[in-house]
VODRENKOL-820102 format. One record per atom (N, C-alpha, C): x, y, z; residue in three letters; atom name. Coordinates in nm, 2 decimals. Atoms other than C-alpha are relative to their C-alpha. Example, Ala and Ser with C-alpha at 12.3 -4.5 7.8 and 13.67 -1.06 7.14 Angstrom:
! residues 2
       u       v       w  res  atom
    0.09   -0.12    0.00  ALA     N
    1.23   -0.45    0.78  ALA    CA
    0.09    0.12    0.00  ALA     C
   -0.09   -0.11    0.00  SER     N
    1.37   -0.11    0.71  SER    CA
   -0.08    0.11    0.08  SER     C
END
This chain:
! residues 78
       u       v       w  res  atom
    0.11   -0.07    0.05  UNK     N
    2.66    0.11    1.47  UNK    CA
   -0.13   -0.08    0.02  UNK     C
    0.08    0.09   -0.03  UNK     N
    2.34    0.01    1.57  UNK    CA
   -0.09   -0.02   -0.15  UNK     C
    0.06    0.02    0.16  UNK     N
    2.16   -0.15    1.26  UNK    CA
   -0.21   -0.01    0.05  UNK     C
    0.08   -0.01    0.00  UNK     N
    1.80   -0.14    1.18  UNK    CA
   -0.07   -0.18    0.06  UNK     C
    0.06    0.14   -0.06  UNK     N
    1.71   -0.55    1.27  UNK    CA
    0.07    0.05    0.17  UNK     C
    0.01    0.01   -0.13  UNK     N
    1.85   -0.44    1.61  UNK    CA
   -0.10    0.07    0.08  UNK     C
    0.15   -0.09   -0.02  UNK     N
    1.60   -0.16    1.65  UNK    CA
   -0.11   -0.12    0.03  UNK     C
    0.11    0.10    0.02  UNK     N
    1.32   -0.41    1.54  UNK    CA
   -0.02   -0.13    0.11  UNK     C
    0.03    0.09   -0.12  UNK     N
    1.43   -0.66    1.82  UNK    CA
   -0.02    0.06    0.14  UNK     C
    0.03   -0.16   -0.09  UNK     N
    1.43   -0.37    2.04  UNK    CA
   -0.15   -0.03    0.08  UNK     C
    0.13    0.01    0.00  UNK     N
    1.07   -0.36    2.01  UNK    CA
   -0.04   -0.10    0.01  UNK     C
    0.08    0.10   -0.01  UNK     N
    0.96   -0.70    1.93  UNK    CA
    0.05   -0.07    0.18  UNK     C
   -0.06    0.05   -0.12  UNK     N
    1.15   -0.79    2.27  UNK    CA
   -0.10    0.07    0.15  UNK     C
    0.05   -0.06   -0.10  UNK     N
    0.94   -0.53    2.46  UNK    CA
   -0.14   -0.01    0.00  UNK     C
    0.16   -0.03    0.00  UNK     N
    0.60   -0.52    2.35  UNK    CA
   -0.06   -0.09   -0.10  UNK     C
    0.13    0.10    0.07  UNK     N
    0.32   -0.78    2.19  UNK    CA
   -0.01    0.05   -0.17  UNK     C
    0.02   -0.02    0.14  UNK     N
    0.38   -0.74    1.80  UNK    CA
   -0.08   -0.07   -0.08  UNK     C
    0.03    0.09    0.14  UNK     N
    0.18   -0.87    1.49  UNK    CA
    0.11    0.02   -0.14  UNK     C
   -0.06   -0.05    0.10  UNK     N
    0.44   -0.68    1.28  UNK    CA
    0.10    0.09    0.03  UNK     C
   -0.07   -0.13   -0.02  UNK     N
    0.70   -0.47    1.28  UNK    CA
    0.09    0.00   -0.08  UNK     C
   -0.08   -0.09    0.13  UNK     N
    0.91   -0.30    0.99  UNK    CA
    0.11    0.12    0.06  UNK     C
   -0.01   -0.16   -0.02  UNK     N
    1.18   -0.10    1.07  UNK    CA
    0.16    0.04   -0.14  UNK     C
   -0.09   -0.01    0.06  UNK     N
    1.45    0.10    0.85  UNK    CA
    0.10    0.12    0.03  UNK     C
   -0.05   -0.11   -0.10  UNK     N
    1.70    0.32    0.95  UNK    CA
    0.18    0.02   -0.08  UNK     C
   -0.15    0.01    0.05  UNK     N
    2.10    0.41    0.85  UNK    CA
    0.10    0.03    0.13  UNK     C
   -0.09   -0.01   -0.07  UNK     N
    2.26    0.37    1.18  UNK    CA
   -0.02    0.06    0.11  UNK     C
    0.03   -0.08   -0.07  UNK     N
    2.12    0.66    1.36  UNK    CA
   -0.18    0.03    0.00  UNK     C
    0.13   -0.01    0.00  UNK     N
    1.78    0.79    1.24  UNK    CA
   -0.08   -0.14   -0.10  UNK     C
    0.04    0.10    0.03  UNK     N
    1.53    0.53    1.21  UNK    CA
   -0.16    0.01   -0.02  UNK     C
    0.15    0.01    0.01  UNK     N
    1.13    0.46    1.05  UNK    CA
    0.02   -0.11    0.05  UNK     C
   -0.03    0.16   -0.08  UNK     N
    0.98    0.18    1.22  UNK    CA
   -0.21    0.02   -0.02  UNK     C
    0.16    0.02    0.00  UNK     N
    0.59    0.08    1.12  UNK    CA
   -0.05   -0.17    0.13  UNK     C
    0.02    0.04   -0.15  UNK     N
    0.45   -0.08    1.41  UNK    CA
   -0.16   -0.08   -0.03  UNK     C
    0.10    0.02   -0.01  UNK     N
    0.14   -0.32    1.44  UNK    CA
   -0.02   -0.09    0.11  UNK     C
    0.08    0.05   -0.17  UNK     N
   -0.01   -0.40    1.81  UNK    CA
   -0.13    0.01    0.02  UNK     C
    0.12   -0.01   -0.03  UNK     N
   -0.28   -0.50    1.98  UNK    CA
   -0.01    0.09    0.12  UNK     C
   -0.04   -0.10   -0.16  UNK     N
   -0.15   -0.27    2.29  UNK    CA
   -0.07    0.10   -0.03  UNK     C
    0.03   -0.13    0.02  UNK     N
   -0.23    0.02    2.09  UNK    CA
   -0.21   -0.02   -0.02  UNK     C
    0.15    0.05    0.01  UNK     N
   -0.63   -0.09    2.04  UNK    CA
   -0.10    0.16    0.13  UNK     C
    0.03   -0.12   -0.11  UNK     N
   -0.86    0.27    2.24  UNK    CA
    0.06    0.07   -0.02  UNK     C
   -0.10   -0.16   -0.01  UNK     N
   -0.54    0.50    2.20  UNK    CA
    0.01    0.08   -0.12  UNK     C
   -0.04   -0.06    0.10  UNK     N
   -0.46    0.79    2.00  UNK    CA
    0.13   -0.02   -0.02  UNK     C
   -0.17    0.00    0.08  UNK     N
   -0.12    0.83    1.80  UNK    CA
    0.11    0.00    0.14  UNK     C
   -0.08   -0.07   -0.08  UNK     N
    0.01    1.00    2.08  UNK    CA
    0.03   -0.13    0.13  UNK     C
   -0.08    0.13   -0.08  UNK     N
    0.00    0.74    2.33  UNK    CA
    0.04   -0.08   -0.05  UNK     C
   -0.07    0.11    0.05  UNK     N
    0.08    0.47    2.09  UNK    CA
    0.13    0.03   -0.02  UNK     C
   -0.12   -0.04    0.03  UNK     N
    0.40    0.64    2.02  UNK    CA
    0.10   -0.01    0.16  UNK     C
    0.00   -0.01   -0.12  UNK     N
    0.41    0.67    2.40  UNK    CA
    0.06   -0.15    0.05  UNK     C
   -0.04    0.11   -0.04  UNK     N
    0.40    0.33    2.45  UNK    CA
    0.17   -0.10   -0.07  UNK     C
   -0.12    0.03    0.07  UNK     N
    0.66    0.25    2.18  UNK    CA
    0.13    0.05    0.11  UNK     C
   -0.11   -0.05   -0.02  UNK     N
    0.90    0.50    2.34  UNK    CA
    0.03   -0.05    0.14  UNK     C
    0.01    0.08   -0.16  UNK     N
    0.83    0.33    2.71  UNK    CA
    0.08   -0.10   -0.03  UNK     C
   -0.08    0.15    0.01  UNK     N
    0.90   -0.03    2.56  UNK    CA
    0.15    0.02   -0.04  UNK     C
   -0.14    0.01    0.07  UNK     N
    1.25    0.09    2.39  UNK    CA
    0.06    0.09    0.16  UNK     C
   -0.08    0.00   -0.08  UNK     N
    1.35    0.28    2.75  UNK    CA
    0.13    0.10   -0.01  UNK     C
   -0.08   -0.07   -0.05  UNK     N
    1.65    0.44    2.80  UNK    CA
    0.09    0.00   -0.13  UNK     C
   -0.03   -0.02    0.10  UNK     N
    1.78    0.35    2.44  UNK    CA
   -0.07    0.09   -0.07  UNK     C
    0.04   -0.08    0.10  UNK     N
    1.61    0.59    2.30  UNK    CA
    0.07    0.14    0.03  UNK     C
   -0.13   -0.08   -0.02  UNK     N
    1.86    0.80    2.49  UNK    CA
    0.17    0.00   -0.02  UNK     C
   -0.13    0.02    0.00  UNK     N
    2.16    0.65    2.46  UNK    CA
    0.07   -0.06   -0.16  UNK     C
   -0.06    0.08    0.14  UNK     N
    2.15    0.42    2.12  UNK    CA
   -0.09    0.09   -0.11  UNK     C
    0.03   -0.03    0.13  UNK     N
    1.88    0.56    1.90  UNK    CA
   -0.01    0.13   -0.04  UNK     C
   -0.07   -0.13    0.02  UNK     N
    1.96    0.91    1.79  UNK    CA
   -0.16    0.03   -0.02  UNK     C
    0.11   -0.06    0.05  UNK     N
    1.59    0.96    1.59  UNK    CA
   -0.07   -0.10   -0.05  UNK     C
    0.10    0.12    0.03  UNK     N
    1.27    0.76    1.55  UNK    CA
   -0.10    0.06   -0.03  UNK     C
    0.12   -0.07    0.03  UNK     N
    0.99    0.84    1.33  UNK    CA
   -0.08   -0.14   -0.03  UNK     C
    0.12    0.11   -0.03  UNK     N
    0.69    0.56    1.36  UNK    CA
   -0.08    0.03   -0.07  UNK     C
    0.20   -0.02    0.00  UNK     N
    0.32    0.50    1.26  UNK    CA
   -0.03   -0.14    0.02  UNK     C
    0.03    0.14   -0.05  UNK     N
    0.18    0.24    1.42  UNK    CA
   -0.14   -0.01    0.00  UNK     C
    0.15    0.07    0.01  UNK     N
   -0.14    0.05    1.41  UNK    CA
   -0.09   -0.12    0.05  UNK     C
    0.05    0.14   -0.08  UNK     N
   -0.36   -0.18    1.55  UNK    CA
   -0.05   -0.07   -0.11  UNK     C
    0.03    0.12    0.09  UNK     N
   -0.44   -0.52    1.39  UNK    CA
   -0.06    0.05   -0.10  UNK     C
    0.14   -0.02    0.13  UNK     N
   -0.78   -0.41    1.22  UNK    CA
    0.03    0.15   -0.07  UNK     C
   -0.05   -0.11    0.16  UNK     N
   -0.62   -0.06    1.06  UNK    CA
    0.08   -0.07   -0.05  UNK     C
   -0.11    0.00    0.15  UNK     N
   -0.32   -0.20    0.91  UNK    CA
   -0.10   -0.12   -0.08  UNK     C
    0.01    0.09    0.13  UNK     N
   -0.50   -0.49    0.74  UNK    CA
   -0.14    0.10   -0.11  UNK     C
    0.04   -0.05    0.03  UNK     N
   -0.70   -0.22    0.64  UNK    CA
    0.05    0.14   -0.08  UNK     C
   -0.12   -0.07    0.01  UNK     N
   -0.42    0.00    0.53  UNK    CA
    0.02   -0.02   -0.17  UNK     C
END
């Protein structure tokens, strides 16, 4: 069963993190996100870019992923 710190390295292994949170029960997973990648984009690409860096597991390993992600200067503003 894939656990939620595997998710989390998932991500931190693919893309430039200041943060990442994730929590999940095996299958469906939150996951708060803070990059400087996302910096100019709306939600939609940010989510975009998430779903890029995770790849082909997002077909095969992680069943359901709900996010919000943020660049540096919102979350410390959060």
């Amino acid at each position: 069963m894939l656990t939620p710190e595997t998710v989390k390295s998932y991500i931190e292994q693919s893309l430039a993190c200041e943060f990442v949170d994730v929590k999940g029960d095996g299958q469906h997973f939150e996951a708060v996100i803070v990059s400087e990648v996302f910096e100019g984009k709306n939600t939609l690409k940010q989510h975009q870019i998430v779903y890029n860096a995770l790849g082909d597991k997002m077909r095969t390993e992680i069943h359901a992923l709900s996010m919000r992600t943020f660049t540096p200067e919102k979350w410390k503003s959060t």
